[in-house]
C-alpha positions in Angstrom: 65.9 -57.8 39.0 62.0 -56.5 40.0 61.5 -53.2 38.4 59.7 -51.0 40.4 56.4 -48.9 39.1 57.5 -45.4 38.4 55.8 -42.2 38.3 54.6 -41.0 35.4 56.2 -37.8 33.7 54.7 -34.6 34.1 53.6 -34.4 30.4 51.5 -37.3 30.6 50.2 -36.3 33.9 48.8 -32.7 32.5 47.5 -35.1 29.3 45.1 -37.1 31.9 44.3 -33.5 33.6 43.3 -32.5 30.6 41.4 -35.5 29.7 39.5 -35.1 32.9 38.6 -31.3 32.1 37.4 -32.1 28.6 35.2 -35.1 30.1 33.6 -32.7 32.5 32.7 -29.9 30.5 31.5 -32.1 28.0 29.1 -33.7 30.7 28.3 -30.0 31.5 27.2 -29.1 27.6 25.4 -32.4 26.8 23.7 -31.4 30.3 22.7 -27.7 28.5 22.3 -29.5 25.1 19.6 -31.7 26.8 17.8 -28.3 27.5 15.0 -28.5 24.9 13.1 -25.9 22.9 9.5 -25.3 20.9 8.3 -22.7 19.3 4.7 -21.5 19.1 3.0 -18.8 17.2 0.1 -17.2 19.0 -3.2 -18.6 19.1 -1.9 -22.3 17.7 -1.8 -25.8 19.8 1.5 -26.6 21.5 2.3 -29.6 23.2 5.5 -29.5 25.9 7.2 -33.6 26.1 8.1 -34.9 29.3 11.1 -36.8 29.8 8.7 -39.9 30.4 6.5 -42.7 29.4 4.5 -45.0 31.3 5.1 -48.6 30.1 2.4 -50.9 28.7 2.2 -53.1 31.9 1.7 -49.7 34.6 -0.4 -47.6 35.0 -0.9 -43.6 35.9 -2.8 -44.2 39.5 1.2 -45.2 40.2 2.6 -41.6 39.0 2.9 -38.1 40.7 3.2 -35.6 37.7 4.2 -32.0 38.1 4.2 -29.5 35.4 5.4 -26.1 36.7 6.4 -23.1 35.1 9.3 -20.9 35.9 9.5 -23.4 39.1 7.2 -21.5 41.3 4.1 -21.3 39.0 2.2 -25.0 39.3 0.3 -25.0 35.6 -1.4 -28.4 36.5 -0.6 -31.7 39.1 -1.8 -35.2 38.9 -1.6 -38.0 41.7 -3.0 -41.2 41.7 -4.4 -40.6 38.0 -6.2 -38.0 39.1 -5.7 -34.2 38.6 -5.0 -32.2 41.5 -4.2 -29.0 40.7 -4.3 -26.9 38.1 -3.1 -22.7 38.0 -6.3 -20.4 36.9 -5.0 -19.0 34.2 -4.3 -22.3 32.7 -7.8 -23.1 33.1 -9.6 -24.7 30.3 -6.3 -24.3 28.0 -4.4 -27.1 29.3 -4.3 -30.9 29.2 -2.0 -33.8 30.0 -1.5 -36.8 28.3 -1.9 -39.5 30.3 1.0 -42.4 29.0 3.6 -39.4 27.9 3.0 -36.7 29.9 3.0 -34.3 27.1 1.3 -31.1 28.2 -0.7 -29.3 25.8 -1.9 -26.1 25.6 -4.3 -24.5 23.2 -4.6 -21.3 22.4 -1.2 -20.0 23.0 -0.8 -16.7 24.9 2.1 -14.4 24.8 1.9 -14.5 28.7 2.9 -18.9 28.0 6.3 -18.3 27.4 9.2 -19.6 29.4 10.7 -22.3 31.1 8.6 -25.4 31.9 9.9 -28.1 34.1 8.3 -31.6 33.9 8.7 -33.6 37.2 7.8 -37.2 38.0 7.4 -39.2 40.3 6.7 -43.4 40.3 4.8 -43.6 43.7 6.2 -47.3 44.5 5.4 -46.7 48.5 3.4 -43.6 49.3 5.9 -42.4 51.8 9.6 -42.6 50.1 8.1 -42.0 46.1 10.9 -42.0 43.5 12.0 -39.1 40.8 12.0 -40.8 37.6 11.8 -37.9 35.4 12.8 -34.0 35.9 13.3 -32.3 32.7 12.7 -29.0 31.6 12.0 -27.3 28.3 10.9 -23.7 27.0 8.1 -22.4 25.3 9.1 -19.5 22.6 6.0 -17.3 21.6 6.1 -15.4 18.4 3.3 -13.7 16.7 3.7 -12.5 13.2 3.5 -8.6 12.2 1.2 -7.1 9.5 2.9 -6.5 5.9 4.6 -3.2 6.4 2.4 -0.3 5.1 4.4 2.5 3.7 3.1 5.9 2.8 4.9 8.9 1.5 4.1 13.2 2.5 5.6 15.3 0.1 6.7 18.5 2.6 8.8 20.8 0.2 8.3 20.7 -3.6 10.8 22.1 -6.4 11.6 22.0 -9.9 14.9 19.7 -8.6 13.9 17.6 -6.2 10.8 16.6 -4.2 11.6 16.6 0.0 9.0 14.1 1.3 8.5 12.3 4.8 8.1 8.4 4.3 6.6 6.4 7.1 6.7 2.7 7.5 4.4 1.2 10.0 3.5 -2.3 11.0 1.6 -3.9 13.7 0.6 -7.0 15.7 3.6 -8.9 16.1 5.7 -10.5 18.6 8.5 -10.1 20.1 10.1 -6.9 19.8 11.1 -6.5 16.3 14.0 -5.1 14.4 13.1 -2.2 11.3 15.2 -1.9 7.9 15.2 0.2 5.4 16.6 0.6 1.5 16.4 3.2 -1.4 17.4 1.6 -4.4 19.3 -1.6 -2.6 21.1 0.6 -0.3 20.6 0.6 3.4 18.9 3.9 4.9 18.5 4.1 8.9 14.7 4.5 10.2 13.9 6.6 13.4 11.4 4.0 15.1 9.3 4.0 17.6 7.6 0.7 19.2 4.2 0.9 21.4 3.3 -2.0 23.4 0.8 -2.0 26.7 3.1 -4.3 28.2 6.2 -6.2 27.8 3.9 -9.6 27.2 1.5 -7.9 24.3 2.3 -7.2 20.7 4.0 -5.1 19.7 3.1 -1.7 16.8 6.4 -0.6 15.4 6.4 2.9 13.4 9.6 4.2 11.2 10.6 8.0 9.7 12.3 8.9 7.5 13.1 12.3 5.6 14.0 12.1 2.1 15.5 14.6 -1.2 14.0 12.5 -4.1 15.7 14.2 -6.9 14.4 11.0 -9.2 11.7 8.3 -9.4 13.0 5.7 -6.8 12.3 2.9 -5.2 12.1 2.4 -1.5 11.5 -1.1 0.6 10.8 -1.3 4.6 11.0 -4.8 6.0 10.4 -6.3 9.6 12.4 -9.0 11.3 10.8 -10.4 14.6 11.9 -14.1 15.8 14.1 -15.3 12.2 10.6 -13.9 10.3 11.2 -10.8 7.7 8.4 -9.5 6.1 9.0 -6.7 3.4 7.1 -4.0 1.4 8.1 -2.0 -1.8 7.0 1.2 -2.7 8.3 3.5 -5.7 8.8 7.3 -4.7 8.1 9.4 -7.5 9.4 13.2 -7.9 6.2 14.6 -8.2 7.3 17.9 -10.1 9.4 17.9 -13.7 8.3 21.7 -14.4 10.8 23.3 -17.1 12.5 26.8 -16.5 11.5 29.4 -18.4 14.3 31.4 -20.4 14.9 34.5 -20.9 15.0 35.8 -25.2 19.0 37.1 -25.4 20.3 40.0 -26.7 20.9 38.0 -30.5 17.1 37.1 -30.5 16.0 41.0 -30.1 18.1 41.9 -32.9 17.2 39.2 -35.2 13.2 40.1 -34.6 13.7 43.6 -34.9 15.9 43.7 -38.1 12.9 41.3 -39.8 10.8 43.7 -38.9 12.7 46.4 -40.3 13.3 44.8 -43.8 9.7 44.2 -44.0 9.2 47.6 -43.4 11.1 48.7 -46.5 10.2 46.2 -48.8 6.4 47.4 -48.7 7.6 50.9 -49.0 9.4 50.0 -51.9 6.6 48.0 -53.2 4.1 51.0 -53.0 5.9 53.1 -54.7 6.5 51.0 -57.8 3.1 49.8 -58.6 0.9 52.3 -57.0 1.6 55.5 -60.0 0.1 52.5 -62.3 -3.3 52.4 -60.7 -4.0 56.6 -61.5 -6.8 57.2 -63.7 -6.8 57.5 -68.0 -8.2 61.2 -67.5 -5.7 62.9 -65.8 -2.4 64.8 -66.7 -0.4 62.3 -69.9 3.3 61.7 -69.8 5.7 65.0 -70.7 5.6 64.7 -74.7 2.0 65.2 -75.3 1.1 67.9 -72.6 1.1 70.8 -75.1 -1.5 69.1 -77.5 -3.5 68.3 -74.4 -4.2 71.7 -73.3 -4.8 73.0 -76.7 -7.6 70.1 -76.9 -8.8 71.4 -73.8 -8.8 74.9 -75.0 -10.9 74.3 -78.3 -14.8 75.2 -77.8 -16.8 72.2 -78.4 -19.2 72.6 -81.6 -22.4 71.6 -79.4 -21.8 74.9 -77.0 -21.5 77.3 -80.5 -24.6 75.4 -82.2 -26.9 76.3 -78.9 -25.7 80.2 -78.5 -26.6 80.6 -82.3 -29.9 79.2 -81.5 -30.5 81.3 -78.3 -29.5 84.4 -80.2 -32.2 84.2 -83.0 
């Protein structure tokens, strides 16, 4: 007996359904994965590669090559080996290699930036020419900021702490950039501010901050723009370690003042021990002898009863 084809079950039909999805989106992301990238800084020499190269045995007189920019923006055209066109602004900045179509452009400005599509074109009869190569690929502009400066104003001043303002400010950089902050290794949050003249010029980016510094610390502000961090340290001191004065207690008075006192005494007692000592020989003699004293004193010297004997002859 013939056996007859038969349909096949649902599970392996939604295994070749999915098989189909999975084919297509990956067509889809190696489509975007083809999508290709470089990265300038400002003022540097960039070259932009086409999807194309002229082989050894033909030459450029048989290409059309388009480099446009954002797809309405013509940087510069070739036909026939010979340049065509070429956007103002590009002008005396660009050039085009003539085998691989790179397109290079020297210096870079912020204003480059952005998608460039590469189109070309093999002119094998002038009326039907034929796309050989449409890719495009972006510029990325970057410009690197100025090491952060960072400066501290003390505002408010006590024997505790020290309030100051610290400001962090950087400059010149490209794109707009992101601000950090730590005191000691842990994360403090700036109040920034960014000025630019445009969104296409650098970029000046200012950060605030108010702090109680209550000891010496150290304080770091860093700047991330395009995967680039630079980073500055500075140690905030506290500026005033006066000491309190105290007041003497009650103890201290009483301790002084009873010094004082026994000092007092001591030199009265003193005085009176060893000042009778110092009296003179002539004077009044102790108790025992006072009666022959004054009769010594009373006796009439024999000089005074020699010179009235002579006065009275």
């Amino acid at each position: 007996m013939e056996c007859l084809p038969t349909a096949p079950p649902a599970l392996a039909l939604r295994r070749w359904l999915g098989l189909g999805l999975f084919v297509v989106l990956c067509l889809h992301l190696g489509c975007a994965l083809e999508k290709k990238e470089v990265k300038s800084k400002l003022g540097e020499t960039v070259g932009l590669p086409c999807c194309h190269e002229i082989p050894s045995s033909d030459s450029l007189h048989n290409y059309r090559v388009y480099w446009q920019k954002n797809t309405m923006e013509v940087v510069l055209a070739y036909a026939e080996g010979k340049e065509i066109s070429k956007d103002q602004r590009y002008e005396n900045r660009t050039e085009m290699n003539d085998r691989n179509f790179t397109l290079w452009i020297s210096p870079v400005e912020i204003p480059d930036k952005g998608p460039y599509q590469c189109v070309v074109q093999h002119l094998k009869s002038s009326q039907n020419p034929s796309v050989v190569c449409d890719e495009t690929v972006t510029l990325v502009v970057a410009a690197d900021f100025s090491e952060p400066n960072i400066t501290a104003e003390v505002s408010a001043n006590t024997c505790e702490s020290t309030e100051m303002v610290v400001t962090c400010f950087s400059y010149g950089g490209f794109p707009k950039p992101k601000m950090s902050g730590a005191l000691n290794n842990e994360s403090v949050v700036w109040n920034v501010s960014w000025v630019s003249e445009s969104s296409l010029s650098p970029y000046n980016v200012t950060g605030k901050l108010q702090l109680n510094v209550t000891k010496d610390v150290i304080f770091t502000c860093s700047v991330e723009s395009d995967g680039l961090t630079k980073s500055t340290s500075l140690l905030l001191k506290k500026t005033n370690n006066c000491v309190v004065p105290t007041m003497p207690s009650s103890y201290n008075v009483i301790t002084a003042s009873s010094i004082i006192i026994i000092i007092f005494l001591l030199a009265i007692t003193l005085a009176a021990r060893y000042l009778p000592r110092h009296v003179c020989s002539h004077c009044c003699k102790p108790q025992d002898s006072v009666e022959e004293g004054v009769k010594e004193c009373m006796k009439t010297p024999m000089s005074s009863k020699v010179t009235s004997e002579t006065s009275s002859v």
